[in-house]
KOLTOR-975924 format. One record per residue (C-alpha): chain; residue number from 1; residue in one letter; x, y, z. Coordinates in steps of 0.05 Angstrom, whole numbers. Layout:
# KOLTOR-975924
<r ch="A" i="NUM" aa="A" x="X" y="Y" z="Z"/>
...
***
This chain:
# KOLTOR-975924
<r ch="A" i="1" aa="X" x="348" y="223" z="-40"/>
<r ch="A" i="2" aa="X" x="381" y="205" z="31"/>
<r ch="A" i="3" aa="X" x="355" y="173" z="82"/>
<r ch="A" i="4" aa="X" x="339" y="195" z="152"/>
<r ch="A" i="5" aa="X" x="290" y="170" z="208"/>
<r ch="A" i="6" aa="X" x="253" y="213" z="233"/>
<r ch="A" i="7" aa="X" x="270" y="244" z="318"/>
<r ch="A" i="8" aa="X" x="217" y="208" z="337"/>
<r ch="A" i="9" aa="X" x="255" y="142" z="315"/>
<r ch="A" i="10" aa="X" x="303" y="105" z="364"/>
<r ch="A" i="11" aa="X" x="349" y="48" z="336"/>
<r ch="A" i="12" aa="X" x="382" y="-11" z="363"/>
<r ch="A" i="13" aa="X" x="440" y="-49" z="341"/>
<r ch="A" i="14" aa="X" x="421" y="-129" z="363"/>
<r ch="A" i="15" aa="X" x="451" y="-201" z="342"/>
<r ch="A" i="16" aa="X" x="416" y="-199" z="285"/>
<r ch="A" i="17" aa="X" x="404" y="-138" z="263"/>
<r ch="A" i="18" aa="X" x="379" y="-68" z="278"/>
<r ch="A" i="19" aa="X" x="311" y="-55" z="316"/>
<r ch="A" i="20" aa="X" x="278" y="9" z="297"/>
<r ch="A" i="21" aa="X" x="223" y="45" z="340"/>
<r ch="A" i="22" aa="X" x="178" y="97" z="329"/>
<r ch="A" i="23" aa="X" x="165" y="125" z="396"/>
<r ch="A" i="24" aa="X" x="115" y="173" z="377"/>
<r ch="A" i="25" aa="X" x="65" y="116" z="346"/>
<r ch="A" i="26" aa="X" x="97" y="51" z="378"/>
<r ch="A" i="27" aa="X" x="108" y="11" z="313"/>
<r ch="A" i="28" aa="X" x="165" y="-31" z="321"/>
<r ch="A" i="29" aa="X" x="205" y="-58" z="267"/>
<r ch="A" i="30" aa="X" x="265" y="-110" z="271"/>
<r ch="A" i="31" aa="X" x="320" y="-113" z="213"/>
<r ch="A" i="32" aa="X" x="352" y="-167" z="182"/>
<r ch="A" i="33" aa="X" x="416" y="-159" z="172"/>
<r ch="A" i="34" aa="X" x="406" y="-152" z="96"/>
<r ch="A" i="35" aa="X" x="365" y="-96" z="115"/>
<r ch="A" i="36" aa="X" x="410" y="-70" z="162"/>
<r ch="A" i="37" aa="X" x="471" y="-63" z="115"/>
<r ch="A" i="38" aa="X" x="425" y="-18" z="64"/>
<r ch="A" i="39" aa="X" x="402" y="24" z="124"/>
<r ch="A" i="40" aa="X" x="473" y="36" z="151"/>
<r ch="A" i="41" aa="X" x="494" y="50" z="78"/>
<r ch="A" i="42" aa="X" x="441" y="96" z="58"/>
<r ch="A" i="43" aa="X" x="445" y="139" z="130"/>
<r ch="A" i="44" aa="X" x="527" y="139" z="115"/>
<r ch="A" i="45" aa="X" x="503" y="185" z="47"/>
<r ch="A" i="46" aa="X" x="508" y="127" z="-4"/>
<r ch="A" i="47" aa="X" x="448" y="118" z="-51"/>
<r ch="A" i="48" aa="X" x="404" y="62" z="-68"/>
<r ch="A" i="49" aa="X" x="443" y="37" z="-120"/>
<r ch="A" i="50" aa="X" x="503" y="36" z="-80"/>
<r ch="A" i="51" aa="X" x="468" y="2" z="-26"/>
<r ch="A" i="52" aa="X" x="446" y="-48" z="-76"/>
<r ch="A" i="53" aa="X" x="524" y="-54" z="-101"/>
<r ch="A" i="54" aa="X" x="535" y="-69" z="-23"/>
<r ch="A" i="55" aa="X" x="482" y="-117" z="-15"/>
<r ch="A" i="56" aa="X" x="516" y="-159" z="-80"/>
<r ch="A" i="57" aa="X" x="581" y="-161" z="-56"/>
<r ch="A" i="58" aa="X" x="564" y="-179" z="20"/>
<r ch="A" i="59" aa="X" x="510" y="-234" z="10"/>
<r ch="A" i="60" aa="X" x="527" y="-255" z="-61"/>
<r ch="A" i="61" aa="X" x="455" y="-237" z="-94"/>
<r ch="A" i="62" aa="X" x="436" y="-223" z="-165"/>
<r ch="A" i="63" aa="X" x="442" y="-141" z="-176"/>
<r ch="A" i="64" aa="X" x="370" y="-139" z="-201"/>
<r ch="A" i="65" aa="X" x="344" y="-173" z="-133"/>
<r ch="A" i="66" aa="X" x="389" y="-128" z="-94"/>
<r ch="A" i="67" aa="X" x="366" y="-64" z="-130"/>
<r ch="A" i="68" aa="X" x="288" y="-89" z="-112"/>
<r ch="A" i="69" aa="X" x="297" y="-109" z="-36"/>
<r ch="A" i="70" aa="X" x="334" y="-39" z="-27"/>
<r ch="A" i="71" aa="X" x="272" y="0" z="-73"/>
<r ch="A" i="72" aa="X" x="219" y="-44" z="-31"/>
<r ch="A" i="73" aa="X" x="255" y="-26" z="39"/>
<r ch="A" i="74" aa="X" x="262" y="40" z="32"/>
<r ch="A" i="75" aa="X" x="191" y="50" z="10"/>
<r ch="A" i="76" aa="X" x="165" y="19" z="65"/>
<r ch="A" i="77" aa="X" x="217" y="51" z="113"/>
<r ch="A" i="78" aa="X" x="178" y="117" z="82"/>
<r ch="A" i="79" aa="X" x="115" y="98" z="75"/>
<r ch="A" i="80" aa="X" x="105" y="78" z="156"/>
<r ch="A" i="81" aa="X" x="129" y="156" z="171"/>
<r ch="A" i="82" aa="X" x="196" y="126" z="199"/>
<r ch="A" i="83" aa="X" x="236" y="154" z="155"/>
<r ch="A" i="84" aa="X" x="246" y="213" z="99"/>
***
């Protein structure tokens, strides 16, 4: 399933990553840029295993750990209400 943050979500590009706010509830969430790269590849239409692919080639992790940082992320990215 894509991703998409909600309206009530503003982002950020910053140095190091991507700031994300919910401006309805106020929680406030900075992104690594690990976490950044999945986000930018997952709102672009790719999907989770993709965005794992992306994470492997960029920052030279094993594909297993890549698949579980991008499963945790977007679970939590869901699971706060910022994104569907």
């Amino acid at each position: 399933m894509p991703l998409r943050f909600g309206d009530n979500v503003s982002t950020a590009e910053t140095d190091y990553g991507t700031v994300l706010l919910d401006e309805q509830g106020g929680a406030y969430w900075e992104l690594n840029p690990t976490a950044t790269l999945v986000v930018r590849a997952l709102l672009d239409g790719a999907d989770e295993a993709d965005a794992a692919a992306a994470l492997v080639r960029e920052f030279d992790i094993d594909q297993a750990q890549a698949r579980q940082d991008v499963e945790t992320l977007v679970r939590e990215l869901r699971e706060s209400g910022l994104a569907s």
